[in-house]
C-alpha positions as CSV (number, residue, x, y, z in Angstrom):
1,X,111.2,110.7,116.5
2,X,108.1,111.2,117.9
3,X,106.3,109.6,120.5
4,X,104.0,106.4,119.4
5,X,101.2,105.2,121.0
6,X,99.4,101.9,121.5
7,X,96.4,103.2,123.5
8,X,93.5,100.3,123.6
9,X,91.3,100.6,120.4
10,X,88.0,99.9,120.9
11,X,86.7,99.3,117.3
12,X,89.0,99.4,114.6
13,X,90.3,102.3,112.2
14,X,88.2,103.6,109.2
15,X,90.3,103.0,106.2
16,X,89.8,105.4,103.1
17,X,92.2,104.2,100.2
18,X,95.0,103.2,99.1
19,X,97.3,104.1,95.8
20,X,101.2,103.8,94.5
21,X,103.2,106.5,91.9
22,X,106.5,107.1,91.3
23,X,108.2,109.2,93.2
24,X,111.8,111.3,91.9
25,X,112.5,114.4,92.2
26,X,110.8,116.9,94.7
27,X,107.3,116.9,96.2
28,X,106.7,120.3,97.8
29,X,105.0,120.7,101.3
30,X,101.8,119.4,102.0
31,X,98.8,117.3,103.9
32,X,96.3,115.2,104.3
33,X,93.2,115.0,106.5
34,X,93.4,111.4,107.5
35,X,97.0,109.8,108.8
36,X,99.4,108.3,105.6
37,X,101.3,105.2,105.7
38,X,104.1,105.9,103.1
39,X,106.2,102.5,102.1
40,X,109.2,103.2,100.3
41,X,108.9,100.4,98.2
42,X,112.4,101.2,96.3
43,X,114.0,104.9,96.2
44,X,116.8,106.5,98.8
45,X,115.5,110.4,100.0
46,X,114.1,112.4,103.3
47,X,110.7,113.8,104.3
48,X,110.7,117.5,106.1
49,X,108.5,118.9,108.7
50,X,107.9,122.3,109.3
51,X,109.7,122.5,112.5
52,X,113.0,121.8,110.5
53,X,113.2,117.6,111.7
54,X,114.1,115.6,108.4
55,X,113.3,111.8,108.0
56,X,115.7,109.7,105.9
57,X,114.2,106.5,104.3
58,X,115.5,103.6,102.3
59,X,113.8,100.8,100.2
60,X,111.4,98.9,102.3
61,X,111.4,101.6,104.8
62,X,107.8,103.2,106.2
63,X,107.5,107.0,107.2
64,X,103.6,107.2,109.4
65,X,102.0,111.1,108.7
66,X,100.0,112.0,111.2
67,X,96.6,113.9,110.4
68,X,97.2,117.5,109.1
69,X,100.8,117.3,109.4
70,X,102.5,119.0,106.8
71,X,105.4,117.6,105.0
72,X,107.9,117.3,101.8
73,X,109.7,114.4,100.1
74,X,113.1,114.7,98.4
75,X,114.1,111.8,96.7
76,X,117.3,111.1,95.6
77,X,117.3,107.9,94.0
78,X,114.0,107.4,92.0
79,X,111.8,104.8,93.2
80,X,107.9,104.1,94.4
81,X,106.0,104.4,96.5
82,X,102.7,102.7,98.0
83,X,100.1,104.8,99.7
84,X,97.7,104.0,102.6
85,X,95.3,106.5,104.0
86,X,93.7,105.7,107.5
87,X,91.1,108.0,109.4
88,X,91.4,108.5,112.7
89,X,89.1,109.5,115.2
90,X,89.7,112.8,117.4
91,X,91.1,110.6,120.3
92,X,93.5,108.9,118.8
93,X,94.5,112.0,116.3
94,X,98.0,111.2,117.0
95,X,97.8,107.6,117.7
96,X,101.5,107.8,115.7
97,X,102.7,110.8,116.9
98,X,103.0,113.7,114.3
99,X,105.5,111.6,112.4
100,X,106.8,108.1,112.7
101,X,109.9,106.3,110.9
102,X,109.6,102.6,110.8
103,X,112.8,100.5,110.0
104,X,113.2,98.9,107.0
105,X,110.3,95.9,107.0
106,X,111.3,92.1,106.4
107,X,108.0,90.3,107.3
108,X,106.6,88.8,104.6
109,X,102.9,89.5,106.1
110,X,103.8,93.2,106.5
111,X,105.2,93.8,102.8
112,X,102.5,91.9,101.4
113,X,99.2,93.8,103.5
114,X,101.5,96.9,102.3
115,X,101.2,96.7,98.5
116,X,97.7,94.8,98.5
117,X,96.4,97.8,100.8
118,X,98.0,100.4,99.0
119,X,96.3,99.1,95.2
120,X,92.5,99.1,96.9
121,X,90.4,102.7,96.1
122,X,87.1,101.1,96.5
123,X,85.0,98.1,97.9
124,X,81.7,96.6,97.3
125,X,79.7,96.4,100.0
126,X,80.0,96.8,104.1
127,X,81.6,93.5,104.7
128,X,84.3,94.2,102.5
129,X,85.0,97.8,104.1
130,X,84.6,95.8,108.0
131,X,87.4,93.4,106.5
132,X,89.8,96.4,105.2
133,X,89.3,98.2,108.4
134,X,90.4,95.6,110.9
135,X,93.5,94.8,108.3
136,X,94.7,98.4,108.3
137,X,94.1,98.7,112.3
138,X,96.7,95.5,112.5
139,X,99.4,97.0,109.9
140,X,99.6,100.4,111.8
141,X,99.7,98.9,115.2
142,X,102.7,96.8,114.1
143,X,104.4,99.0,112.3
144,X,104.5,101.4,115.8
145,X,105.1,98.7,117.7
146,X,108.2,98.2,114.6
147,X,109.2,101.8,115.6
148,X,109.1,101.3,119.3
149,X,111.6,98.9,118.7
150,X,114.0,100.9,117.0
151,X,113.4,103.4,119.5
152,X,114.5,101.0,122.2
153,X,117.6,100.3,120.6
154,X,119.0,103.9,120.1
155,X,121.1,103.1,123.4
156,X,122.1,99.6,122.1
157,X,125.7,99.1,120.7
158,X,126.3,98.4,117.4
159,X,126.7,95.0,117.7
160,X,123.5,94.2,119.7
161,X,121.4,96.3,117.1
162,X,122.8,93.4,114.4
163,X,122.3,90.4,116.6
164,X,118.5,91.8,117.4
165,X,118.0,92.4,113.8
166,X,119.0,89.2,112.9
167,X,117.0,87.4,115.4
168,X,114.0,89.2,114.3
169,X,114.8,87.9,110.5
170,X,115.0,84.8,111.2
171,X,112.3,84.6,112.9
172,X,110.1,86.6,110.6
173,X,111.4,84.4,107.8
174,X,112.6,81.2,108.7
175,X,111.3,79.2,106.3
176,X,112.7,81.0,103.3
177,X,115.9,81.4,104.3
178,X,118.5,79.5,102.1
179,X,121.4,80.1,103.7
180,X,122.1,81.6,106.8
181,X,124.7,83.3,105.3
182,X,121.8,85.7,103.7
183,X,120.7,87.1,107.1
184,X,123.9,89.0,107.0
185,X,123.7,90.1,103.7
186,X,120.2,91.9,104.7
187,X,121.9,93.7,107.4
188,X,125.2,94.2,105.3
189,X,127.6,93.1,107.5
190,X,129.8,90.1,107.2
191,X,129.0,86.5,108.0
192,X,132.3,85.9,110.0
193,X,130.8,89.1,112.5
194,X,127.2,88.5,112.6
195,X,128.2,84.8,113.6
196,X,130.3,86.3,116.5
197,X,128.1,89.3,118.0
198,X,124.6,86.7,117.8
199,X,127.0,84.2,119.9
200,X,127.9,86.8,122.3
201,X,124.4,88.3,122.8
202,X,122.3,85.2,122.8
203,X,124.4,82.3,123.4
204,X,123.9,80.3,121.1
205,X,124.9,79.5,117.1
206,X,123.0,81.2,114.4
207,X,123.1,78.4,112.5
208,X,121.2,76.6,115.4
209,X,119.3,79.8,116.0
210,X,117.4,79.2,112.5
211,X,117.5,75.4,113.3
212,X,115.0,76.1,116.6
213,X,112.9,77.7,114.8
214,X,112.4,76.1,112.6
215,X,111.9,72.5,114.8
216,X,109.5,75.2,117.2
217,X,107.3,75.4,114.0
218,X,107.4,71.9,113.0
219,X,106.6,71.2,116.8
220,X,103.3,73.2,116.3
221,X,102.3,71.7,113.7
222,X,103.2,68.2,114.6
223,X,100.3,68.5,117.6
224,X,97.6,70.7,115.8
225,X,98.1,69.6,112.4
226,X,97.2,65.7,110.9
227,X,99.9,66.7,108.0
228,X,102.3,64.3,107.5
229,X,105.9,64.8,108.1
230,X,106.9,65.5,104.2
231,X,104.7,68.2,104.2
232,X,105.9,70.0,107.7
233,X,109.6,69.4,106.3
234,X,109.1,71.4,103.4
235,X,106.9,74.1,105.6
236,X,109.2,74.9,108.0
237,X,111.9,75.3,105.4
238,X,113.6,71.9,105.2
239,X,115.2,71.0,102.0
240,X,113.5,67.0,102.3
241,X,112.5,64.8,105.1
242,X,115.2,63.6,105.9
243,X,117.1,66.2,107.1
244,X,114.0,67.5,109.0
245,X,114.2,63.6,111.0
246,X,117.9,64.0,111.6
247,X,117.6,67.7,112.4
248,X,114.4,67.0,115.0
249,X,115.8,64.5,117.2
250,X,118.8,65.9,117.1
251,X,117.1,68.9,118.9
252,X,114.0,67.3,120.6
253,X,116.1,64.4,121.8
254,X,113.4,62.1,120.3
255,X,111.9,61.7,116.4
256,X,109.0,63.8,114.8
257,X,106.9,60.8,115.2
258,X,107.4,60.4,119.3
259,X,107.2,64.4,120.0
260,X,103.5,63.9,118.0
261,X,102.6,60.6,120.0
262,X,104.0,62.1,123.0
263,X,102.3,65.8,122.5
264,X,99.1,64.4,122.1
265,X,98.7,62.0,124.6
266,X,99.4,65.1,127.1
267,X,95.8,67.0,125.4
């Protein structure tokens, strides 16, 4: 993989369009002038460089083209995919390295700037295109940063790469998840060894992993928010009130109503 980098930007990226097709089969070499975002939005295949390197992607996987840098597509199940086209100026011609591979994506935010981005060919006046540049200036410098992170785990065992990845899922989605359960279905393994290897790396339960942050979230908006607690239950993915209650003192060692007294007389 090549090298990423998060150089300081100082204004934000020019973005040119966006678009989604099918994709089966085989797309011969080729290039474009400005750097492609390419999410795999379903589909199993690999991308090619000249110099012989192969990519593989899955669904919800991103490959990052760098200006001018010529490449192929073999697909091999048939999928989709969505398009984003960013220009870069001469200084940061390789602000993603010739060709980045981003792990599969799970943030909601992410997916969702993804397709909307990738639908837009046109805008209406300079305000929109000031909005769409900052927007596409934040996607790509998180989906590097997603990259650096995979990098960074290339030396990690087996084991820590799961308990990392499921940290970062709940996290990323905690107030969605069901059960918890589900988080190891994303990373197909089995409950019974998720459960063991995030105990061993972090030290504490995944079930009172999702808990935290869930009561972290609530916490935030107990202090900065005049919702009531009904609505912060159901935000922070509590199935009613009063499991949030039971759940929040048993974590904050007081109620939702004393942590808000308490948090607030402090500002």
């Amino acid at each position: 993989m090549s090298t990423a980098s998060l150089l300081p930007l100082r204004q934000p990226l020019r973005f040119v369009a966006g678009f989604r097709h099918a994709a089966k089969g085989y797309c011969q070499v080729h290039s474009h002038p400005d750097l492609e975002i390419v999410y795999h939005v379903r589909g199993t295949g690999h991308t090619e460089l000249l110099d012989g390197r192969q990519f593989s992607f899955t669904p919800r996987s991103v490959i990052i083209y760098g200006p001018g840098v010529p490449h192929d597509q073999t697909i091999v199940t048939r999928g989709e995919d969505a398009c984003i086209h960013i220009a870069l100026p001469p200084e940061h011609a390789r602000l993603a390295g010739d060709c980045l591979s981003v792990p599969p994506v799970h943030d909601a935010y992410l997916l969702n700037e993804l397709m909307l981005l990738s639908n837009i060919r046109s805008w209406k006046d300079p305000a929109d295109e000031a909005c769409l540049n900052h927007r596409v200036t934040a996607l790509l410098l998180r989906l590097i940063q997603l990259a650096s992170v995979q990098d960074r785990r290339e030396g990690a065992s087996p084991a820590e790469t799961y308990a990392e990845r499921a940290r970062e899922i709940i996290h990323e989605n905690f107030k969605s998840i069901g059960r918890i359960e589900s988080v190891a279905q994303q990373i197909d393994v089995s409950y019974d060894y998720l459960r063991h290897v995030y105990k061993r790396r972090f030290g504490v339960n995944i079930k009172r992993a999702l808990m935290q942050a869930r009561i972290e979230e609530a916490k935030k908006l107990l202090v900065h928010s005049p919702l009531p607690q009904k609505a912060i239950a159901e935000m922070c993915g509590f199935a009613n009130e009063r499991y949030f209650s039971t759940s929040f003192r048993n974590l904050a060692g007081m109620t939702a109503g004393e942590y808000r007294t308490a948090a607030r007389g402090k500002t």
